[in-house]
N, C-alpha and C positions, 0 to 999 in steps of 0.2 A: 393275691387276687382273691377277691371273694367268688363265693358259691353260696347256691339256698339249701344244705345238709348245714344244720344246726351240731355244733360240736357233741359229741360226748361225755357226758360226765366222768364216766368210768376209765378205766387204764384200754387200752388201745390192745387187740391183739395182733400179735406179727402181721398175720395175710390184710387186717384193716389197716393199720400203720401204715402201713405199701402202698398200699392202694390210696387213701390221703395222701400220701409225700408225691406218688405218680401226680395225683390232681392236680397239686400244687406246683410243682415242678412243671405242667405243660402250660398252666396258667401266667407263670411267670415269666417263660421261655416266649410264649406267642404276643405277650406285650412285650418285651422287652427285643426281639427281634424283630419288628414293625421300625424300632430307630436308626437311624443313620448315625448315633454316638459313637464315635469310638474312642471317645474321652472318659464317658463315666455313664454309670449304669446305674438305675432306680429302682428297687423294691419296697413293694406297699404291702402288707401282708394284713390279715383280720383273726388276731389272737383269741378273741369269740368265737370263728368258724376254726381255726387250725389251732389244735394243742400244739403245747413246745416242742414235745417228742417229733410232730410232723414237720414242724417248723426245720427244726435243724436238719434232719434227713430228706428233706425236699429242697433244703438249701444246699447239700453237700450233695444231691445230685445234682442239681441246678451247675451249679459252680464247675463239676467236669465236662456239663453237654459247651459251657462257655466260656471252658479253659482259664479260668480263675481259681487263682490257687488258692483253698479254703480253710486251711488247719486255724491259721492264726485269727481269720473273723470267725470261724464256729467256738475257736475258744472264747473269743469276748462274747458274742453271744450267748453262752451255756451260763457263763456268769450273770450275765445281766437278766437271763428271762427266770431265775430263779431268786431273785430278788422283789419283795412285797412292794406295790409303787400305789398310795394311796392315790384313792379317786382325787381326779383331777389333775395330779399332779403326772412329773415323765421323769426320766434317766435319760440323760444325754452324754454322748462321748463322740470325740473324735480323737481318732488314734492312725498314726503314720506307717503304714504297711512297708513301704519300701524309700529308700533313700536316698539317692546318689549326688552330695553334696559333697563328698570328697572324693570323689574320682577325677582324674586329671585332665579329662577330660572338658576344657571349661563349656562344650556345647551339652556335656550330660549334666552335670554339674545343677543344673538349673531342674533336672525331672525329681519327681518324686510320686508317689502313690498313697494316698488317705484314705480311711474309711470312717465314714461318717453315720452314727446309730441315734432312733429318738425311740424310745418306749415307753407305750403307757400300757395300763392293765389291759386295752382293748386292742391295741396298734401297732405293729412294730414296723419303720421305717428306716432303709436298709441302701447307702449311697456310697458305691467305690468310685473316688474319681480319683484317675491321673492328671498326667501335665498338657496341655493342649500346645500344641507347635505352633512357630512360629513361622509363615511361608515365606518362601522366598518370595523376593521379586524382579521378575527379568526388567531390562532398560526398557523403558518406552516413551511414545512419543507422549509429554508435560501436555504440551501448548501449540497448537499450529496456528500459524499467524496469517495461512491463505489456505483457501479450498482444494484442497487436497484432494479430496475425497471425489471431485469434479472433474477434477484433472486426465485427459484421455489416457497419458500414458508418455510412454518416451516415443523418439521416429520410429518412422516404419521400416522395415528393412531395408528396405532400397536408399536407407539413406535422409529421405525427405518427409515432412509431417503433413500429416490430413488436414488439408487445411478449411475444410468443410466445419471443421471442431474449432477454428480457431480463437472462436471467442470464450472456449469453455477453456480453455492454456491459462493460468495462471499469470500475470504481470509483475512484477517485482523490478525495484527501483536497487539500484548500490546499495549496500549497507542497511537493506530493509531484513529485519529477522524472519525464517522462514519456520524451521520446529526449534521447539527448547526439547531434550533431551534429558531424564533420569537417568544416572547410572543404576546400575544391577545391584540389587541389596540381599545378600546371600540369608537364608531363613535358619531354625533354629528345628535338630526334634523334637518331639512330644514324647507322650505315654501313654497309652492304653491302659485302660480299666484292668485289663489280664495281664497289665506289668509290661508287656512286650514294647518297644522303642518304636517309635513310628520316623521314619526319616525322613525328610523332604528333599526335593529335586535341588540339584544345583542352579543357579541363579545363571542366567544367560544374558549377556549384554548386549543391547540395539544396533547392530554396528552396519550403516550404508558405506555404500562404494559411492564417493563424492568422484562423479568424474567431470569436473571443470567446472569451474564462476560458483564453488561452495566452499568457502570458509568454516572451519570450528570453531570456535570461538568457548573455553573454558570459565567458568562460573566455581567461585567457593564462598565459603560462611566465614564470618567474623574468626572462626579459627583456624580457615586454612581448609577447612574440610572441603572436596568435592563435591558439588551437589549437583552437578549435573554440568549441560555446555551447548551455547547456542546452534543451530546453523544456520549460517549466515551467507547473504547472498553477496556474491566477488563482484556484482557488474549488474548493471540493466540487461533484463531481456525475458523470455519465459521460462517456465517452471517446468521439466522433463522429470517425470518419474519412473523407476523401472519396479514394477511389481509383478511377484511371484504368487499364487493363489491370492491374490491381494493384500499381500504383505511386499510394502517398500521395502526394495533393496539397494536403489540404488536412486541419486538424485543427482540434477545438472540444471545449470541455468543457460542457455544457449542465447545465444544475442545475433547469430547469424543460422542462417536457416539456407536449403535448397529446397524449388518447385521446377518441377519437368515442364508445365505448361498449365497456366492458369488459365483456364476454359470451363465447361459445366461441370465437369469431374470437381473441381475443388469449390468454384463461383470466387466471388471476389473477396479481396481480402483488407478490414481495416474500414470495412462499410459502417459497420455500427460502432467497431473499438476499433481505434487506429492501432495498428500494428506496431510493435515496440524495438522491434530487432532490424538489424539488416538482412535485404532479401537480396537472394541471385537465384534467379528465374533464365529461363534456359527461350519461353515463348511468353509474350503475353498476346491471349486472340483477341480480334474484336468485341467492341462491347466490355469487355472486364475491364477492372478498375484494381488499383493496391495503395493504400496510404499506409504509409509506415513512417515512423521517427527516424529508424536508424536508414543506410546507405542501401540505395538501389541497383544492380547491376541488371542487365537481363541483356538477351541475345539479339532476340526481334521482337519490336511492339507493332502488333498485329493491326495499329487502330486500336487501342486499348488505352488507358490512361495512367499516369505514375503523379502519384503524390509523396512527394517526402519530406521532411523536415530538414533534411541532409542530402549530400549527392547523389545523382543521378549519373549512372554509367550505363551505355546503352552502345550496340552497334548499329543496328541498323533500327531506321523507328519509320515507320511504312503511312501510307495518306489515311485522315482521320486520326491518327497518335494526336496526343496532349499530354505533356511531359510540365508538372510544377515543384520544383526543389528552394528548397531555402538557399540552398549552396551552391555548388559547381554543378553544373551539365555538362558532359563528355557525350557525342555519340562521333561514330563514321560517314554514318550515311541518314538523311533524314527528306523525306517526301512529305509535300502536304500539311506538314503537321503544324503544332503549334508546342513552343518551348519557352517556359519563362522561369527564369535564377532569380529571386529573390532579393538576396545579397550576393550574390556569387558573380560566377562568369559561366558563358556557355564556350564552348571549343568544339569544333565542327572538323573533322579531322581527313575527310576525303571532299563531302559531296553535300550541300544545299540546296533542293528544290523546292518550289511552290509553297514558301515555310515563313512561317511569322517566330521571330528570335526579340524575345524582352528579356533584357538585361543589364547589369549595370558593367557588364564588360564582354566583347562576339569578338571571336579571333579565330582564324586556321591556323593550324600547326604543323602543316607539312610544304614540302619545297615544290608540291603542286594541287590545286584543287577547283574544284568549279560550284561560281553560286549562280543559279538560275531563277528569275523570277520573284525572289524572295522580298523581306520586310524586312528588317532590321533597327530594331531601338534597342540603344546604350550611352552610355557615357565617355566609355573608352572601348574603341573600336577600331583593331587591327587586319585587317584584309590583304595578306600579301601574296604576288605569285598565282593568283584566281585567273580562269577563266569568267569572263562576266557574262550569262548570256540573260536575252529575255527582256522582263521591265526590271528593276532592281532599286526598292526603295529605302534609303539609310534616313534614319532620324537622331538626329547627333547631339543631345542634351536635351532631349525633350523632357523628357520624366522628371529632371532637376530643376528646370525652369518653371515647369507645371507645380512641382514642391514648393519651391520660392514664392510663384503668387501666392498658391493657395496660404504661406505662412505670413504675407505681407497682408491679404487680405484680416486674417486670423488675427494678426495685431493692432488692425485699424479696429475692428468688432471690438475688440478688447479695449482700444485708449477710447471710445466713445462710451462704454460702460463705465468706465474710469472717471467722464468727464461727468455723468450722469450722476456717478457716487458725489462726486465732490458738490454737485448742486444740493443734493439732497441734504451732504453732509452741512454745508453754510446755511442752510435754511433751518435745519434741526438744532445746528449752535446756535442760530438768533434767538430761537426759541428757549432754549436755556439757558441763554442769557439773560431773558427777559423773566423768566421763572424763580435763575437765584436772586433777581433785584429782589422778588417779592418775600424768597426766604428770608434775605438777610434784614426788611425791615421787620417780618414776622419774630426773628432773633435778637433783635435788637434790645428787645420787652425783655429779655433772658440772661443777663450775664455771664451768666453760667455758662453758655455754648459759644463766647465769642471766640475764643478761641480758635474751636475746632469750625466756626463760619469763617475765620482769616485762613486757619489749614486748607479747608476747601475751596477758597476761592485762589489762593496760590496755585492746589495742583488743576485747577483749570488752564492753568497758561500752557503746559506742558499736555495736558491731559492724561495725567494719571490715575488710570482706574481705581487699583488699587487702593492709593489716599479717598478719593473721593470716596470708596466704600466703603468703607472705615470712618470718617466723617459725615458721613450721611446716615450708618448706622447707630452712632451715638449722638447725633443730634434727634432721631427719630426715638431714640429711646425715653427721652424728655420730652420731646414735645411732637409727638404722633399726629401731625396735622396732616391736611389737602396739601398744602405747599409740598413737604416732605415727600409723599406718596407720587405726585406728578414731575417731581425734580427727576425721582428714584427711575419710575417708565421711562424719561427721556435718555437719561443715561443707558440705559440697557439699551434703548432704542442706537442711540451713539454707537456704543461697544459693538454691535453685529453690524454699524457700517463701516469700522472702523477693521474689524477681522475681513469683512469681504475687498476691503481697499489693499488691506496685507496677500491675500488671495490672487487679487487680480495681478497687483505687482509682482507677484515669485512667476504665476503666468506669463507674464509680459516678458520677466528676463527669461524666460526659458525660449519661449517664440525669438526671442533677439538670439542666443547661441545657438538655436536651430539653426536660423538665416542666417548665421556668420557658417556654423558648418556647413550650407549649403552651401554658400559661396566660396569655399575651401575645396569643395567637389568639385564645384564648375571651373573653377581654375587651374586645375590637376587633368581637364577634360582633354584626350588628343582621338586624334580620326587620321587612318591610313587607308587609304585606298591604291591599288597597285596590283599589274598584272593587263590581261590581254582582253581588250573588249572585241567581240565577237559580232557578227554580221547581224543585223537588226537587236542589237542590242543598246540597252539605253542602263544610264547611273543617272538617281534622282537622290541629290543631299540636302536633309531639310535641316534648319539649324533651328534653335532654339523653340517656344511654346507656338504649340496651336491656336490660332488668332479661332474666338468663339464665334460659329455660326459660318465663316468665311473659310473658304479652301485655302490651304497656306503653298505659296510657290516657291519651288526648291531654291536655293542660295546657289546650287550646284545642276548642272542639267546637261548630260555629256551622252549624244545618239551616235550610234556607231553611222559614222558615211561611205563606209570604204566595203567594198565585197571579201578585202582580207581581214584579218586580226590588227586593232589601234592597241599601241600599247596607252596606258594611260597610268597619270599619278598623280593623286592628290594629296594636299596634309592638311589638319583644319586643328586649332587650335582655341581658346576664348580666354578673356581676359575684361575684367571688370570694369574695367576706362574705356579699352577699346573694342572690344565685342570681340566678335569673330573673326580670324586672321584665315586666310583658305589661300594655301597655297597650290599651283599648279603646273606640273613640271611635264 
């Protein structure tokens, strides 16, 4: 460190000597203990302000206030600062204080201790360093592949999730990656400038508690080595984190969930994000709503609505419900409501009232039940063992035969497009027809291209593109006329009628195996009706499409006239020759 006392010329006596090495020594100490090193240590000293005698003695207290052992750099020192070092020039050394390359250590192995000197007549500059460590490092999370950090958490105690949060739950599909994982790479120790071994912490590994739907999935390098390991999701559904001061400890993908009662406490579910899991719901109230992908169960639908991509199980579904599933509908009991299967069936397992049923299959299941007043569209429709009471309206292939027009219509649109192409297409061939006469007498002045004007007018008969591009391009290269150029536009004009005629025809056959699977359905079609018609009760069977604009009258039309129970039976079947077959026993 410098000071403004201008050295001495003269020899130093003991109480001054002190007194400089003190200076020196606090100078040194208050810079040097400002750093956060504890690898290596820097002295700058000003051999103009401090003689060598002070130098060394402020250096060898220095050295005990900082526990660095000093014999061996005061000797290299005493040698060097009594050595002549012409202006300008310095003395440089570095010399190996301490060693431990053959200790058996192989994590010591690697430390060592240097001291490194630079002097010139004015300066002397004074650097111990050791070995800096190598840290460990504990497993962590590489890569997350969802919002993690968004994530509420895992269920709530009781079992079931907030479902207030449910759009902040992470989604995840089968086999989408969820964290990539480092393993723990154990560190190395160092040295200290004062020789002493610096150790570092053992290396800790990331280890979660995967409780269900998370796969590991293992990762290694060209040689084998670990380098880490996915986690992977086992199945559709949300993302459950368990975290401790916000440290993940535990992860699960849940695909079926529990809610006590979907009402204001939670609000609806699947409003903005469709829900991805299946739900079993205990109430849903009025007014709320749930779309989910996966399967529906619930207790009572309060007047509440269920959407799913999958089935619906339900017991009791109360007036005002609307119940829509890709799949099967199960309920017990259902008032009011409105129910429509998709692709499925519905099964009504006790009790039908005042209830609109769309589906492509309505059946009871039990060896006694009552429909009241009800609606009913399907294809295949089993009613056995029913009380009838009320109005009671069946539609017995309606939706199929509505499909049929609509597809019959759809390929009339289509073959008059079709027939449209083909005018345009004969009017655009006259046209280039009448364009290559005038190429080919233009060619004719040319030898040279007859050729390739025989090539092209051959693959005219075929109409092949390709030739014709080919031979229009190497006759254009010779003779770049109007001809050429207005041949070239008709052709392409050609080519995109020719692609939309290809178009409409893969259309047209598709509209054609539609209509043949339609008529595959409607022939597969049967209707049971059977059981006890009840005192002002009426069965109204309507068969086939809606005549448009006009009220359609049942095919079937059965009022109860008796003050007791009629029994009644019907069977209805269709067939493509002879329509509807309605038997009645």
């Amino acid at each position: 460190m410098e000071t403004q006392t201008p050295p001495p010329n003269q020899p130093l006596s003991g109480d001054r000597l002190q007194d400089k090495a003190d200076i020196l020594e606090n100078n040194l100490f208050n810079t040097t203990s400002k750093s956060n090193d504890k690898i290596s240590i820097h002295f700058k000293i000003n051999r103009k302000q401090y003689p060598d005698s002070v130098i060394i003695k402020g250096l060898l207290q220095l050295f005990a206030r900082v526990n660095i052992k000093g014999p061996k750099i005061l000797l290299v020192l005493r040698k060097m600062l009594i050595r002549t070092i012409p202006e300008g020039n310095q003395l440089k050394i570095e010399k190996q204080l301490l060693n431990l390359a053959e200790t058996e250590d192989p994590d010591l192995s690697r430390l060592s201790l240097t001291l490194g000197v630079i002097l010139t007549n004015k300066l002397l500059q004074l650097t111990i360093k050791g070995t800096a460590v190598i840290p460990s490092r504990d497993g962590a999370i590489a890569k997350a592949f969802f919002d993690h950090e968004s994530c509420p958490g895992m269920l709530l105690k009781n079992g079931i999730i907030d479902y207030r949060e449910i759009n902040k739950y992470p989604i995840v599909k089968a086999g989408d990656n969820l964290f990539f994982i480092t393993p723990e790479s154990q560190g190395k120790p160092g040295m200290g400038y004062d020789g002493q071994i610096i150790h570092v912490p053992n290396a800790l590994p990331l280890e979660f508690c995967l409780n269900g739907g998370v796969k590991r999935v293992d990762r290694s390098d060209k040689e084998g080595k670990n380098i880490g390991y996915f986690l992977n999701a086992g199945k559709t559904g949300v993302v459950l984190l368990n975290r401790v001061d916000n440290i993940i400890e535990g992860i699960e993908i849940s695909d079926e969930l529990d809610v006590n009662r979907l009402d204001y406490s939670t609000g609806n579910i699947g409003t903005k994000f469709i829900c991805p899991i299946s739900m079993k719901i205990d109430t849903i109230c009025s007014g709320f709503k749930i779309r989910a992908r996966g399967k529906v169960e619930a207790n009572v639908l309060e007047g509440g609505e269920i959407e799913t991509k999958k089935q619906a199980q339900l017991h009791t579904i109360m007036p005002g419900s609307k119940v829509i599933a890709q799949n099967d509908i199960t309920t017990h009991f259902s008032r009011n409501a409105m129910l429509t299967s998709k692709t499925g069936c519905i099964t009504i397992l006790d009790e039908l009232m005042d209830s609109t049923l769309i589906s492509t299959g309505i059946s009871f299941e039990k060896n006694k039940g009552i429909l009241t007043s009800s609606t009913l569209d399907a294809e295949t429709i089993a009613l056995k063992n029913l009380y009838f009471c009320g109005e009671n309206n069946i539609y017995f292939g309606r939706r199929l035969f509505s499909k049929k027009q609509t597809l019959i219509e759809a390929r009339e649109t289509q073959e008059k497009k079709t027939l449209s192409l083909d005018e345009q297409e004969k009017d655009l061939m006259e046209k280039f027809h009448y364009e290559l006469k005038r190429l080919t007498k233009a060619i004719k002045k040319n030898p040279l291209l007859l050729n390739n004007l025989r090539n092209l007018i051959l693959a005219t008969r075929t109409m092949d593109f390709i030739t014709l591009d080919t031979e229009l391009n190497a006759i254009g290269k010779l003779m770049n006329t109007k001809e050429v150029s207005i041949i070239k536009k008709r052709l392409e004009t050609l080519r995109e009628v020719a692609g939309k005629k290809k178009d409409f025809e893969e259309e047209e056959q598709e509209l054609i195996e539609k209509i043949k699977e339609t008529n595959q359905k409607m022939s597969m079609m049967t209707l049971t009706v059977e059981g006890l018609l009840r005192r002002a009760g009426t069965v109204k069977i309507y068969t086939g499409a809606v005549e448009k604009d006009l009220p359609q009258k049942p095919a079937v039309f059965i009022e109860s006239e008796r003050s007791e129970d009629t029994f009644i039976k019907i069977g209805c079947t269709y067939n493509s020759r002879k329509g509807f077959k309605i038997i009645r026993s």
